[in-house]
PyMOL Python script that loads the backbone (N, CA, C, O; Angstrom):
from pymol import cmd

cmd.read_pdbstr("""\
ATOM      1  N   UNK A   1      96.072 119.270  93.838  1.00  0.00           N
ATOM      2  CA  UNK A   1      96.927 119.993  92.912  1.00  0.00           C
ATOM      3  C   UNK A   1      98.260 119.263  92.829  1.00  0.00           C
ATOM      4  O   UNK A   1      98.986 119.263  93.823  1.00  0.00           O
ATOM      5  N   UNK A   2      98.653 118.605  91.650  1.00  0.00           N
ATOM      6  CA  UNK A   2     100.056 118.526  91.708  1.00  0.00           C
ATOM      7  C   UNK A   2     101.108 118.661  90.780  1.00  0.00           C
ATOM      8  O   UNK A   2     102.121 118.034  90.470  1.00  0.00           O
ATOM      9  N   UNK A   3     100.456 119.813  90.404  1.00  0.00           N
ATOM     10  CA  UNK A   3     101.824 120.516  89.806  1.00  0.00           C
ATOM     11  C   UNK A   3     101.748 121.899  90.333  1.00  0.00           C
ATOM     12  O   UNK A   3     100.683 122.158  90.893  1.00  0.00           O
ATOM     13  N   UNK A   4     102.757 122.986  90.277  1.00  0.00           N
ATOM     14  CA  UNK A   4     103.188 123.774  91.445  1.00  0.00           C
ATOM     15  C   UNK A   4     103.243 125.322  90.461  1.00  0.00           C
ATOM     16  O   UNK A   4     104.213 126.029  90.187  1.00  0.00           O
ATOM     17  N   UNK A   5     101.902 125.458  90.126  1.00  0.00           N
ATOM     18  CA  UNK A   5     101.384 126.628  89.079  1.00  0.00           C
ATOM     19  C   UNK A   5     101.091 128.111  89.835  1.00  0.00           C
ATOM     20  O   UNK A   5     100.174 128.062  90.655  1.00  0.00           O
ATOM     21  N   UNK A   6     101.604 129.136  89.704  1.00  0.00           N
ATOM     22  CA  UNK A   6     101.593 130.059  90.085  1.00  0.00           C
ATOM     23  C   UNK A   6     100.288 130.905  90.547  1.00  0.00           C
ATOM     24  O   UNK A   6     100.003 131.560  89.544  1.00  0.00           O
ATOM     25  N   UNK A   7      99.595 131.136  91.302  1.00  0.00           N
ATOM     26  CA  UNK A   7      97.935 130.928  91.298  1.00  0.00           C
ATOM     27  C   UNK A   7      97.427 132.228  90.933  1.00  0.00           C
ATOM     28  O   UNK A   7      96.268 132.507  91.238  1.00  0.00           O
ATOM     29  N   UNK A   8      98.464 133.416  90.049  1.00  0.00           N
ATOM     30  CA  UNK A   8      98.440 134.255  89.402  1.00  0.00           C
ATOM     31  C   UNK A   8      97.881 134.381  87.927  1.00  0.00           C
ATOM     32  O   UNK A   8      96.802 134.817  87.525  1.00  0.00           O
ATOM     33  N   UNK A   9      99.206 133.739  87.106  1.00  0.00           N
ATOM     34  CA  UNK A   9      99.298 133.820  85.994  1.00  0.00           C
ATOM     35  C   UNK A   9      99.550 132.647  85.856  1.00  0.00           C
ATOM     36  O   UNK A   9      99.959 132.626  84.695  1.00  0.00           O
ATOM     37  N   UNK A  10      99.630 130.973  86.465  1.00  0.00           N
ATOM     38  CA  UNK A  10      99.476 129.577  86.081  1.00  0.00           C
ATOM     39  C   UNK A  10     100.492 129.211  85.329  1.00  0.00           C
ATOM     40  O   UNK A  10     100.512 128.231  84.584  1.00  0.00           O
ATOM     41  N   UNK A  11     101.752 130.349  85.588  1.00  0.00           N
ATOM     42  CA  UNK A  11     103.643 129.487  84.938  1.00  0.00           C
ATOM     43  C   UNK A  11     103.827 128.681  86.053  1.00  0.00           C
ATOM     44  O   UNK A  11     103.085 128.718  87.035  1.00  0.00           O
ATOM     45  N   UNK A  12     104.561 128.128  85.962  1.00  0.00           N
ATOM     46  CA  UNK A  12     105.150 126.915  86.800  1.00  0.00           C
ATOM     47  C   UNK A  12     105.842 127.701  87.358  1.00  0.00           C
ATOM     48  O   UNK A  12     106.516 128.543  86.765  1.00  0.00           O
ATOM     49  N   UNK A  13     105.770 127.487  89.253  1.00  0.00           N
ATOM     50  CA  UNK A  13     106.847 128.201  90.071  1.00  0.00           C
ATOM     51  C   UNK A  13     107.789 127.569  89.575  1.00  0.00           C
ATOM     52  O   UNK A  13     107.720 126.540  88.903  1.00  0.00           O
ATOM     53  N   UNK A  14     108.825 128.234  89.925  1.00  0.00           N
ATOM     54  CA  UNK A  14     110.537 127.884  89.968  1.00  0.00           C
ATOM     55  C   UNK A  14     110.688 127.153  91.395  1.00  0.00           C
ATOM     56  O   UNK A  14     110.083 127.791  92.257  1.00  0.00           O
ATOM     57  N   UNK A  15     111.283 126.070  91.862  1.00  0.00           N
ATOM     58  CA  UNK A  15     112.024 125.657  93.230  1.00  0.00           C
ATOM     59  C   UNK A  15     113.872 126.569  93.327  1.00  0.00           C
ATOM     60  O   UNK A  15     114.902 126.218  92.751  1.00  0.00           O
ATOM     61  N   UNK A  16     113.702 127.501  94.062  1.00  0.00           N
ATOM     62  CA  UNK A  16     115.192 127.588  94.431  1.00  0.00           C
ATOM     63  C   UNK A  16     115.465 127.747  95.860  1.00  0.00           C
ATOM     64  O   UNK A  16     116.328 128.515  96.283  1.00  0.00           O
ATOM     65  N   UNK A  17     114.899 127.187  96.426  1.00  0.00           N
ATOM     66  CA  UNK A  17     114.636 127.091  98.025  1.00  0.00           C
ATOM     67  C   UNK A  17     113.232 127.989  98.401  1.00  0.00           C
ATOM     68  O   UNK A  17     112.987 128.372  99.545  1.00  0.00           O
ATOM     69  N   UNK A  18     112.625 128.172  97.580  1.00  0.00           N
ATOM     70  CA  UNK A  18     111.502 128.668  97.598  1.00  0.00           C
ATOM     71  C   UNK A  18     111.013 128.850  96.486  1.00  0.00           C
ATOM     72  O   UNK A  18     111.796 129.170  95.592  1.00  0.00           O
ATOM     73  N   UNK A  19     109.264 128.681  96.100  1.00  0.00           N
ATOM     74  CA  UNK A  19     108.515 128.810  95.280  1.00  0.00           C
ATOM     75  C   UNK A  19     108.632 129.924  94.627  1.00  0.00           C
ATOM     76  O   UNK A  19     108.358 130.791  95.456  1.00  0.00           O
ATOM     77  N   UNK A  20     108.879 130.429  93.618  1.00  0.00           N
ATOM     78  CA  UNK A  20     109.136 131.403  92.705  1.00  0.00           C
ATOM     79  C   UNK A  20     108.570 131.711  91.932  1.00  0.00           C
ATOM     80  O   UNK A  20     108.342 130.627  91.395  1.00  0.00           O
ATOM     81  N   UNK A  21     107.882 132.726  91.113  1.00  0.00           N
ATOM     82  CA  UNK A  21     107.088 133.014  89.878  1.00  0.00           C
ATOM     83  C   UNK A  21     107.830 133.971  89.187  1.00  0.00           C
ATOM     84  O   UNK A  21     107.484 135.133  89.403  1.00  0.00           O
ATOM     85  N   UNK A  22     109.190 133.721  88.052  1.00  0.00           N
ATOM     86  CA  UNK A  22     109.938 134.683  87.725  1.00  0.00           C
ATOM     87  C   UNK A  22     109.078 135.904  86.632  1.00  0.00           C
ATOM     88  O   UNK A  22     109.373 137.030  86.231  1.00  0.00           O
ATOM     89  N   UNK A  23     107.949 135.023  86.445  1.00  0.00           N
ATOM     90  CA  UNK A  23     106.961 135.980  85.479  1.00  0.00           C
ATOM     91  C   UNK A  23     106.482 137.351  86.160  1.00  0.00           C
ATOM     92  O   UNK A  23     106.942 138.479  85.985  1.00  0.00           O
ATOM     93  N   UNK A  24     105.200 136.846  87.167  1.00  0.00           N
ATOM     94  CA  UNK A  24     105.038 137.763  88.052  1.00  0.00           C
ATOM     95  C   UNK A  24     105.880 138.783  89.350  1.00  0.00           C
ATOM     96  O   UNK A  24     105.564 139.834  89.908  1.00  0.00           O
ATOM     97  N   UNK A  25     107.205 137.756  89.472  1.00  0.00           N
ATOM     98  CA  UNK A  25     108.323 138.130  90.398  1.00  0.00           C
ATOM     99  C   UNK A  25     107.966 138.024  92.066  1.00  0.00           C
ATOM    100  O   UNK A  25     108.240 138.894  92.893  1.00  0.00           O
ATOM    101  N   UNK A  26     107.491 137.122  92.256  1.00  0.00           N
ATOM    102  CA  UNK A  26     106.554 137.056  93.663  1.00  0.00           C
ATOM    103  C   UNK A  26     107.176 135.345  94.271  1.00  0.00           C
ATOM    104  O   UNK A  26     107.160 134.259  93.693  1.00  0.00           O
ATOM    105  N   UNK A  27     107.566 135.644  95.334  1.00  0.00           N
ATOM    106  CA  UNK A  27     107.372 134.039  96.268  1.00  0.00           C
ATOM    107  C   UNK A  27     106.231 133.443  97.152  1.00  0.00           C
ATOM    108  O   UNK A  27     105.622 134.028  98.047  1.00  0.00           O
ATOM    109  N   UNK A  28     106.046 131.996  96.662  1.00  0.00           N
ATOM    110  CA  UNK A  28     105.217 131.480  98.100  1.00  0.00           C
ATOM    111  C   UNK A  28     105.478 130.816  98.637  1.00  0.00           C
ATOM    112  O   UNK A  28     106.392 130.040  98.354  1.00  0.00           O
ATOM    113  N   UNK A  29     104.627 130.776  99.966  1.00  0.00           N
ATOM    114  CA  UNK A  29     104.708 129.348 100.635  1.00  0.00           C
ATOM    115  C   UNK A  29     103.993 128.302 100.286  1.00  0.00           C
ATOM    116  O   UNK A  29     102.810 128.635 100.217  1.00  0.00           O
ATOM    117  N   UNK A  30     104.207 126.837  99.953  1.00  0.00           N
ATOM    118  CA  UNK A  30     102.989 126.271 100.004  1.00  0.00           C
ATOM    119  C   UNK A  30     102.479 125.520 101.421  1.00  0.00           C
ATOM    120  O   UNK A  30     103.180 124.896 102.217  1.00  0.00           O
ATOM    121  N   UNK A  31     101.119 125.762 101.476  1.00  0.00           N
ATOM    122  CA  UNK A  31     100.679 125.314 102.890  1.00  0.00           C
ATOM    123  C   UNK A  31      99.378 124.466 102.639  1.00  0.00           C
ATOM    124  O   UNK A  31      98.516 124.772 101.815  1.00  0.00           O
ATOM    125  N   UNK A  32      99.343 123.267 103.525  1.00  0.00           N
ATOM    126  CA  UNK A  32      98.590 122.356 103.455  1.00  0.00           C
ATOM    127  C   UNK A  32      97.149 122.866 104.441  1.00  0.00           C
ATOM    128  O   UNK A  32      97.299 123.350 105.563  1.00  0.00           O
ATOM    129  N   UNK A  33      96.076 122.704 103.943  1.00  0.00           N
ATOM    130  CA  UNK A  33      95.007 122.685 105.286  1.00  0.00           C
ATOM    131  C   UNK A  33      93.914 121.591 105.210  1.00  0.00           C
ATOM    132  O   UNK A  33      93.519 121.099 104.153  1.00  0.00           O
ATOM    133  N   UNK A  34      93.324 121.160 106.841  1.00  0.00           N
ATOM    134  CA  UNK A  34      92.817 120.306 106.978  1.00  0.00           C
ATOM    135  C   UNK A  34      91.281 120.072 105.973  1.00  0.00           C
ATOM    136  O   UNK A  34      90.481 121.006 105.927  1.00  0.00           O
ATOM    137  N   UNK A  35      91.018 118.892 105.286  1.00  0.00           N
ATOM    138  CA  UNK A  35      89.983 119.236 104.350  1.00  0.00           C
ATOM    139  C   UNK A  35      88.517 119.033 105.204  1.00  0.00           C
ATOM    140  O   UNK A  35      87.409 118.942 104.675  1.00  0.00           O
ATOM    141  N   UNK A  36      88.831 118.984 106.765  1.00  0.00           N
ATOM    142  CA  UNK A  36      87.595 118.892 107.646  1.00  0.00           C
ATOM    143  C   UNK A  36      87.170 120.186 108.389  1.00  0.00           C
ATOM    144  O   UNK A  36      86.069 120.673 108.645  1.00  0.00           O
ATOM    145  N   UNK A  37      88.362 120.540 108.626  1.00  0.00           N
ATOM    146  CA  UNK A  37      88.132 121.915 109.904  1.00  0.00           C
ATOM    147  C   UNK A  37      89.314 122.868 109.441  1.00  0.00           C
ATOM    148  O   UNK A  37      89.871 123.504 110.336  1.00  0.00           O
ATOM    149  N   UNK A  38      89.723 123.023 108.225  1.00  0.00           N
ATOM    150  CA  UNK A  38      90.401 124.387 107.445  1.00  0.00           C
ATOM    151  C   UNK A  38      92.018 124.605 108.142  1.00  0.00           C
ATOM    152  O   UNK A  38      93.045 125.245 107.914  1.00  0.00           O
ATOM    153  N   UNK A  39      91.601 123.843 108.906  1.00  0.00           N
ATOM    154  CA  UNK A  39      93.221 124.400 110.089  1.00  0.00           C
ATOM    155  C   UNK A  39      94.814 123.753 109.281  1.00  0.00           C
ATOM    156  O   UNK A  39      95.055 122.665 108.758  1.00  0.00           O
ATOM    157  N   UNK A  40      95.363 124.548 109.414  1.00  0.00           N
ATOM    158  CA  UNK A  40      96.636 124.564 109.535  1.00  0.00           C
ATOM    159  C   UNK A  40      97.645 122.924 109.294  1.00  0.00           C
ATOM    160  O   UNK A  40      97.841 122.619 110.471  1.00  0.00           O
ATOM    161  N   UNK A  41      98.166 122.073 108.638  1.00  0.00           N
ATOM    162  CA  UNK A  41      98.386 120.394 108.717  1.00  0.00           C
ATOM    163  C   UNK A  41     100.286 120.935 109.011  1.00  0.00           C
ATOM    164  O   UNK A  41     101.026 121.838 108.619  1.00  0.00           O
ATOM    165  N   UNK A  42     100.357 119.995 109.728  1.00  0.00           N
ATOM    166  CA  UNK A  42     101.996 119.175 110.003  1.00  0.00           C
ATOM    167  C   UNK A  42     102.155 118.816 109.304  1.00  0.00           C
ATOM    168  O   UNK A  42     101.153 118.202 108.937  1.00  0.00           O
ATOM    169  N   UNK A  43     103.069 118.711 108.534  1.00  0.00           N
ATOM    170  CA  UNK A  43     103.976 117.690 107.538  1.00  0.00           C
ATOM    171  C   UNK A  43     104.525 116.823 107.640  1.00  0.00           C
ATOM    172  O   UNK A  43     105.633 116.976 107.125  1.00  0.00           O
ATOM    173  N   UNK A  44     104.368 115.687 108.135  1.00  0.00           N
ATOM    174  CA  UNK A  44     105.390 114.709 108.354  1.00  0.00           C
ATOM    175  C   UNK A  44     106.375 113.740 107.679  1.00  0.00           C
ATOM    176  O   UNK A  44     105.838 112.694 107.316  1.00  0.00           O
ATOM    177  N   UNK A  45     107.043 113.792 107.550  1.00  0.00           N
ATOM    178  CA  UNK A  45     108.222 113.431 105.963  1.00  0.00           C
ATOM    179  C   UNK A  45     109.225 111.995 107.298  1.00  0.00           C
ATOM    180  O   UNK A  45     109.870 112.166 108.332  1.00  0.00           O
ATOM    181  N   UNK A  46     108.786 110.545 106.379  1.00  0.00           N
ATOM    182  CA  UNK A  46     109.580 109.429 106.964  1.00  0.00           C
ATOM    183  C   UNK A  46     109.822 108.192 106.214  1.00  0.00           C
ATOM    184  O   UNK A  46     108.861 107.466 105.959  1.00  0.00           O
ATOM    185  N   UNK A  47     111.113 107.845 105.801  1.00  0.00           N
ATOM    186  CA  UNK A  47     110.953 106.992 104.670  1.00  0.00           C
ATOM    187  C   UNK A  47     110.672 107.419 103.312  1.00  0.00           C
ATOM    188  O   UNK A  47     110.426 106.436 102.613  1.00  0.00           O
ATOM    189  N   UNK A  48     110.619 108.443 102.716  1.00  0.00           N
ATOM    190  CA  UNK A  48     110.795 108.603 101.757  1.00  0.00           C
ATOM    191  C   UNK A  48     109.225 109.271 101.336  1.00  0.00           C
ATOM    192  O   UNK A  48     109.086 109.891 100.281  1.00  0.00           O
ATOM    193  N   UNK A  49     108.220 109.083 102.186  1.00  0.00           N
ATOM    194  CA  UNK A  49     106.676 109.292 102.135  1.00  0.00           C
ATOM    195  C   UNK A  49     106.255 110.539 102.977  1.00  0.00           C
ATOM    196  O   UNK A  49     106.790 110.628 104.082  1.00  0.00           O
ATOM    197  N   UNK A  50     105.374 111.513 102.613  1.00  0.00           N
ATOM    198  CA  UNK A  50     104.705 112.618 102.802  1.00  0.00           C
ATOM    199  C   UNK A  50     103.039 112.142 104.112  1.00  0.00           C
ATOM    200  O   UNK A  50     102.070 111.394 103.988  1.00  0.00           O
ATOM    201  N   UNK A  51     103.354 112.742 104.824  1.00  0.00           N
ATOM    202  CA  UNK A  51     101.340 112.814 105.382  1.00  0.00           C
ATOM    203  C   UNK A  51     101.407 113.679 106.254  1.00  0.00           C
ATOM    204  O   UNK A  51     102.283 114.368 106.776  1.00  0.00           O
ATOM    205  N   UNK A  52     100.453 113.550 106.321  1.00  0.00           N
ATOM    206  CA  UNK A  52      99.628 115.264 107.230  1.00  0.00           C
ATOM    207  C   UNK A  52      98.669 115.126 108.686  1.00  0.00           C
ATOM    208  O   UNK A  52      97.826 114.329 109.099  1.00  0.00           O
ATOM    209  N   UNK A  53      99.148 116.052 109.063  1.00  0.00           N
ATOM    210  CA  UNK A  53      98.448 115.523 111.070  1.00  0.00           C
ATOM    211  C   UNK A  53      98.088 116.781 111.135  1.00  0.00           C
ATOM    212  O   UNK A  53      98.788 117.734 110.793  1.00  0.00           O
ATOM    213  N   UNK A  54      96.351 116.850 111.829  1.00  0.00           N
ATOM    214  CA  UNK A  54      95.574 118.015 111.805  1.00  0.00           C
ATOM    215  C   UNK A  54      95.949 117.895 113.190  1.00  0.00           C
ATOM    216  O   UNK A  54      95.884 116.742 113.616  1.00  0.00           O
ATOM    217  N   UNK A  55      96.442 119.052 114.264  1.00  0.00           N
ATOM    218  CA  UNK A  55      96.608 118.868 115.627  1.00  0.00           C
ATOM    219  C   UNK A  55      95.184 119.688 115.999  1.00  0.00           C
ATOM    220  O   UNK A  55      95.180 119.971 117.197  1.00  0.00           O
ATOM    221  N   UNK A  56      93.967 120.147 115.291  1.00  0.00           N
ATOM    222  CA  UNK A  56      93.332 120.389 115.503  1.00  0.00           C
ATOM    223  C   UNK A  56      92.014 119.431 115.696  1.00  0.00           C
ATOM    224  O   UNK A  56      91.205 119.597 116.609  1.00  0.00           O
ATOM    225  N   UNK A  57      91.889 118.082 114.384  1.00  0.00           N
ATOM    226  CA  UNK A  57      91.104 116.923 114.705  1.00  0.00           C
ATOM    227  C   UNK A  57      91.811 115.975 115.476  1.00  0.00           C
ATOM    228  O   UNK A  57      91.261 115.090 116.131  1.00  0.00           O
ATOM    229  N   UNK A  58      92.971 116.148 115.403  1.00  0.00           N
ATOM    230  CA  UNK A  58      93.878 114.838 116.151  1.00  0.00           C
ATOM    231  C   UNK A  58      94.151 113.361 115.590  1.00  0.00           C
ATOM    232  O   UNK A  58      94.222 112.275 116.166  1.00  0.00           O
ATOM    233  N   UNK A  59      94.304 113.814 113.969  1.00  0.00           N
ATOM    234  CA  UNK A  59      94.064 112.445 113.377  1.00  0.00           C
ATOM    235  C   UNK A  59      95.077 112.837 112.420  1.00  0.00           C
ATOM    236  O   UNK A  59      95.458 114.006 112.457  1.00  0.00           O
ATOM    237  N   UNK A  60      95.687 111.858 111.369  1.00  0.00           N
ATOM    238  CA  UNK A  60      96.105 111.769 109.969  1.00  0.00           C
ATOM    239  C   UNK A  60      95.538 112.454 109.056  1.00  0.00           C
ATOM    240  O   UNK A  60      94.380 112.237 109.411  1.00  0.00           O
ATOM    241  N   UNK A  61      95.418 113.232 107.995  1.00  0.00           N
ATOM    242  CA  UNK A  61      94.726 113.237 106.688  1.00  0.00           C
ATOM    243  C   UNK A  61      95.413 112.423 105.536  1.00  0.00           C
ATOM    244  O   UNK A  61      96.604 112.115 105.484  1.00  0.00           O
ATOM    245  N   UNK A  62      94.516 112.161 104.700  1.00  0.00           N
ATOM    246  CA  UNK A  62      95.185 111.419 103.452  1.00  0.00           C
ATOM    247  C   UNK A  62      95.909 112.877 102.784  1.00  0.00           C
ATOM    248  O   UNK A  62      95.779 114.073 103.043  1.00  0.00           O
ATOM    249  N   UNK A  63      96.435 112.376 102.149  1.00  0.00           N
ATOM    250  CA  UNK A  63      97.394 113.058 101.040  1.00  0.00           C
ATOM    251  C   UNK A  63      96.613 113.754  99.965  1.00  0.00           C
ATOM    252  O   UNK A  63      96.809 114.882  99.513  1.00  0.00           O
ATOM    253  N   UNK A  64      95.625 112.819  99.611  1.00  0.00           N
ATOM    254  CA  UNK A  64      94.780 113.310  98.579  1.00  0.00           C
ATOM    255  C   UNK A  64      93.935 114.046  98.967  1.00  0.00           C
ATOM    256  O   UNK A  64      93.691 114.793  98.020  1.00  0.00           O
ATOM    257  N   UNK A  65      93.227 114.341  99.928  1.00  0.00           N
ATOM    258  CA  UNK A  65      92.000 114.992 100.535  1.00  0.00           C
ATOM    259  C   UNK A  65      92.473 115.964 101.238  1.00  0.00           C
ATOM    260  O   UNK A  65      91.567 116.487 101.887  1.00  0.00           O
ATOM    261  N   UNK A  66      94.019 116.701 101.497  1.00  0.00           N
ATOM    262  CA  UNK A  66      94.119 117.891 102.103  1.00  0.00           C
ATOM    263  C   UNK A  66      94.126 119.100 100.865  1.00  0.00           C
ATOM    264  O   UNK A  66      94.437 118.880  99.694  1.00  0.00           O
ATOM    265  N   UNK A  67      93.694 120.458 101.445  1.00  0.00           N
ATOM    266  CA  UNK A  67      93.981 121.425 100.395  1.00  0.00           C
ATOM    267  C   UNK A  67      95.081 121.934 100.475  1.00  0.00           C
ATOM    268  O   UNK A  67      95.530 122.341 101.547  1.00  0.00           O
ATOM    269  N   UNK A  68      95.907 122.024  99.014  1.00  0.00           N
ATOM    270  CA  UNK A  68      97.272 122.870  99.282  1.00  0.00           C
ATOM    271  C   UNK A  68      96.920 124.423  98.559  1.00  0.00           C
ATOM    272  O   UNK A  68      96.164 124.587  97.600  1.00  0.00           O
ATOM    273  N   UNK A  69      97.335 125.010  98.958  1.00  0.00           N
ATOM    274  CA  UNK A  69      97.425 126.441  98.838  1.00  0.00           C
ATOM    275  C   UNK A  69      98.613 126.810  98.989  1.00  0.00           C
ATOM    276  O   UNK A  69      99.429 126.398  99.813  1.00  0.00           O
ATOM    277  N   UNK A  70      98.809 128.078  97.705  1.00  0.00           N
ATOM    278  CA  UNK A  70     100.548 128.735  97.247  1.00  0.00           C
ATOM    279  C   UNK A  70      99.931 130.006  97.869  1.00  0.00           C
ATOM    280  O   UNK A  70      98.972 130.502  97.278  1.00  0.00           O
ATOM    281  N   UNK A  71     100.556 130.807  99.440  1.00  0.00           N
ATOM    282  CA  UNK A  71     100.610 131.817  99.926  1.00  0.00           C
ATOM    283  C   UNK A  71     101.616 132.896  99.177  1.00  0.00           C
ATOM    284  O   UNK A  71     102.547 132.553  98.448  1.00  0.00           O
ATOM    285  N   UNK A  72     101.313 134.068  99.444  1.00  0.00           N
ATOM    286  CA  UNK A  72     102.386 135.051  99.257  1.00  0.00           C
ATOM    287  C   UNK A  72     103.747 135.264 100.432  1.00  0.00           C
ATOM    288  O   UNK A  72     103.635 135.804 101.533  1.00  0.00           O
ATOM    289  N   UNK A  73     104.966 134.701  99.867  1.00  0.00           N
ATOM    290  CA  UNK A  73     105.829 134.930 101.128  1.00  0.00           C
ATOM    291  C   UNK A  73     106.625 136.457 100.920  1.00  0.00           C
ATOM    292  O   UNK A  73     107.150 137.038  99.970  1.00  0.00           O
ATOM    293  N   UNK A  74     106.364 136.789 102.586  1.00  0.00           N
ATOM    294  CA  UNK A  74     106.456 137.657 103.014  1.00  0.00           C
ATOM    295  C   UNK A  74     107.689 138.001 102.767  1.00  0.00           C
ATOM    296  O   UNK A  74     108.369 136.977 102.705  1.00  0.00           O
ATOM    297  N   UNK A  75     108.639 139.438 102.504  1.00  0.00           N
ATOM    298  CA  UNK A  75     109.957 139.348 102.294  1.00  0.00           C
ATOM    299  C   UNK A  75     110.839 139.316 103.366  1.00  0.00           C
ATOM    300  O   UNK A  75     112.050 139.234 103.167  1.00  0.00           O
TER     301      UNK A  75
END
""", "prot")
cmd.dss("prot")
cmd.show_as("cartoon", "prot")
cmd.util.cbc("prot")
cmd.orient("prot")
């Protein structure tokens, strides 16, 4: 996925320090999971570049092959 569509009604969240849907009026989180074993990914941000560490396989994922998912954040 990379554009950041509301998984409601498919407007474009808003960024204002959090994912926004001013349509529906709802925030999320977005969260990455492993595309092998579903679990939970690290984010690791260095140099200007994004990747993902499953502490559950113990390896890297590519960028392209993790699932992102827009949660409901909690208030």
């Amino acid at each position: 996925m990379d554009s950041n569509d509301c998984p409601k009604c498919e407007q474009s969240l808003e960024w204002n320090g959090r994912y926004h849907c001013s349509s529906c009026e709802v925030s999320y989180i977005k969260q990455a999971y492993c595309p092998d074993c579903d679990a939970l990914l690290e984010k690791l941000q260095a140099c200007g570049s994004a990747s993902y560490f499953c502490n559950t396989c113990n390896e890297l994922k590519s960028k392209s092959r993790v699932k992102i998912v827009f949660e409901l954040q909690n208030a």
